[in-house]
N, C-alpha and C positions, 0 to 999 in steps of 0.2 A: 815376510809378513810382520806387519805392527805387532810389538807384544801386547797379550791381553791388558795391562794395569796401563799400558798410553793409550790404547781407545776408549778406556774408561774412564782416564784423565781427561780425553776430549771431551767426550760426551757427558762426566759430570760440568766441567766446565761451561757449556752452555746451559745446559739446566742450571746450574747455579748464576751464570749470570742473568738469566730471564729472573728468576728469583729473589735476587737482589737489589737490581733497579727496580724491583716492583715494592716489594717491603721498604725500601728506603731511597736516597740519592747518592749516591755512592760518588763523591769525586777524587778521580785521578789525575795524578801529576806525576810530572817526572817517566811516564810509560816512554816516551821517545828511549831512556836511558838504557833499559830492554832490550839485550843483545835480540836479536828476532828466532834465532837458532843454537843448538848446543847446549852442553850441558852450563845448568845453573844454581845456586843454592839462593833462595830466598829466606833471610836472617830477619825477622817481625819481632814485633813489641808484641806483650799480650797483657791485654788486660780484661777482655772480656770474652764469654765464650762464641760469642758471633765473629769475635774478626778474625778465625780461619777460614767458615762460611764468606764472610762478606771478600774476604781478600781470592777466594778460588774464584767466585763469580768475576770478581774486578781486575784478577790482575790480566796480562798484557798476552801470558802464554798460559797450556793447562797446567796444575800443580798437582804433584802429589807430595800431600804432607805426611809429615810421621807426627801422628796420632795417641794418644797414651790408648794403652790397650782394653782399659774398662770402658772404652766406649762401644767396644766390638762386640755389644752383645744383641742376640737375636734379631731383628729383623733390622734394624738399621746397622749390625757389623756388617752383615750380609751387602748393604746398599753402597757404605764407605769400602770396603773390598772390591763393586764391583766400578766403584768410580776413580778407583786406582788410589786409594789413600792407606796407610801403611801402619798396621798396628805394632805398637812398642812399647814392651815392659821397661818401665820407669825406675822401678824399683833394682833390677840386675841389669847382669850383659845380657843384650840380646842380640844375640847372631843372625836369626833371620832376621830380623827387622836392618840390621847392618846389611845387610848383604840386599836386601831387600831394594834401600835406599842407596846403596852402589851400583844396583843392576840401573835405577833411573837414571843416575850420572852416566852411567857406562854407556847409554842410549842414546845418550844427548837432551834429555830430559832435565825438568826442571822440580826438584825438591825442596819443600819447605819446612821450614824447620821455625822453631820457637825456641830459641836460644837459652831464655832464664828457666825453663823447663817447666815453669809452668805459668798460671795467672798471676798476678804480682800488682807493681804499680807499673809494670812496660816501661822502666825506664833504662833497662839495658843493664843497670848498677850490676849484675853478676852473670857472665855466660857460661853454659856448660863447657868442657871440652868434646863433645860428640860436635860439634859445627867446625871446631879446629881441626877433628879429626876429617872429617869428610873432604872440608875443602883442600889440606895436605895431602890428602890420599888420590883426590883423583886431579887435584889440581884447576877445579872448576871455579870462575870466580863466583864472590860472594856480593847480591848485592843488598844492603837494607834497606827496610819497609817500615814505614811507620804510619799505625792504622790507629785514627785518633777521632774520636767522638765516638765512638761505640759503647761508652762509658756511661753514656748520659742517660738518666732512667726516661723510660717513657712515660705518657697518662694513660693507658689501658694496659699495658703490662709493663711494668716498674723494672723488671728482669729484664727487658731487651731492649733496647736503642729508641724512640721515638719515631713512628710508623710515619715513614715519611720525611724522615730524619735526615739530615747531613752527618755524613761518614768518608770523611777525606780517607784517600790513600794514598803515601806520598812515597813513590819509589829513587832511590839516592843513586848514584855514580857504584857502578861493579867494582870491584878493587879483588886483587888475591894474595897470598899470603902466603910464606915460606919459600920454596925453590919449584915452586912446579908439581906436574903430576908424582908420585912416587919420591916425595921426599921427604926426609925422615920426621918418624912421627913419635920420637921420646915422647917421654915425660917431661924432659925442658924445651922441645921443640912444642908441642901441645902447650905446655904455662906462653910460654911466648908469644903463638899465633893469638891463643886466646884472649892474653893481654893486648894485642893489639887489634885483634875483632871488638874488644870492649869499647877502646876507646873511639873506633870509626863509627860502630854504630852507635853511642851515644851524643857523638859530631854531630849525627844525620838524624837523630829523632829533637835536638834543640834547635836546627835549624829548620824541620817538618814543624814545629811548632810557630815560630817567628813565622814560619810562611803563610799556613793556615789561620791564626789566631787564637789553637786549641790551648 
């Protein structure tokens, strides 16, 4: 039997992409590069709060993202819970939300993740080590996304992207890191991977840009 958090990944998935082409025009690129199957970590830029939304609707497979955890409160925790998206304290360790986002990889599931941990300028300039860790751990490649014009105010609400708007999404070449599943995950293997997730995905959001024109 499908676990419950992948049929809610599917099933937000199409709800959010009906969603999405509808509020805006979302272009994708690079989806051919999209293993079709298996586990996967999706590494994104962020800079606004739509392009998790924008990016479950658009991308190529369903995602479950890890989430900060003040958004899980009453009636829409309940709705990102039941669409398979993964609440995480920011602030400490947190174990379930770890193990949470292992059970997806461990399924063959695809998890997204927001690397600079939070809203920023998306330019990749620092990544957590929880992307290092994950992709060390189960050995899944990692590929980056860079979700560019969501930035842009609208004319009836200044807060969200221009209704109707162009919202590239430009998915890069998977690549992975360290030795495979189960290989070690110091504290110098973690500085390391992480230093070299930094500079791939920084490669891949200056060259999403030269593509697009963002």
């Amino acid at each position: 039997m499908t676990p419950p958090g992948a049929r809610g990944a599917v099933a937000g998935h199409r709800l959010a992409r009906g969603v999405v082409h509808t509020v805006w025009r979302p272009r994708v690129l690079g989806a051919w590069r999209t293993p079709p199957a298996g586990p996967l970590i999706l590494a994104v830029n962020h800079t606004h709060n739509v392009d998790g939304p924008v990016l479950f609707g658009a991308a190529p497979r369903p995602v479950s993202f890890l989430v900060k955890r003040e958004a899980f409160v009453g009636p829409l925790g309940a709705f990102l819970r039941g669409i398979g998206q993964i609440g995480v304290d920011r602030a400490a360790a947190d174990l379930a939300a770890v193990r949470a986002a292992g059970g997806v990889l461990e399924r063959g599931g695809v998890l997204g993740i927001f690397p600079e941990g939070t809203r920023g300028d998306g330019d990749f300039a620092s990544v957590r080590a929880g992307l290092a860790y994950f992709a060390l751990r189960s050995g899944a490649p990692i590929q980056p996304v860079a979700v560019l014009g969501s930035d842009r105010p609208g004319r009836l609400v200044r807060s969200l992207p221009p209704l109707r708007g162009r919202v590239d999404v430009v998915l890069g070449a998977p690549f992975t890191v360290g030795g495979g599943a189960g290989s070690r995950r110091g504290r110098a293997a973690l500085d390391r991977a992480s230093d070299e997730i930094r500079v791939r995905l920084a490669a891949h959001l200056r060259d999403a840009r030269l593509a697009t024109g963002h």
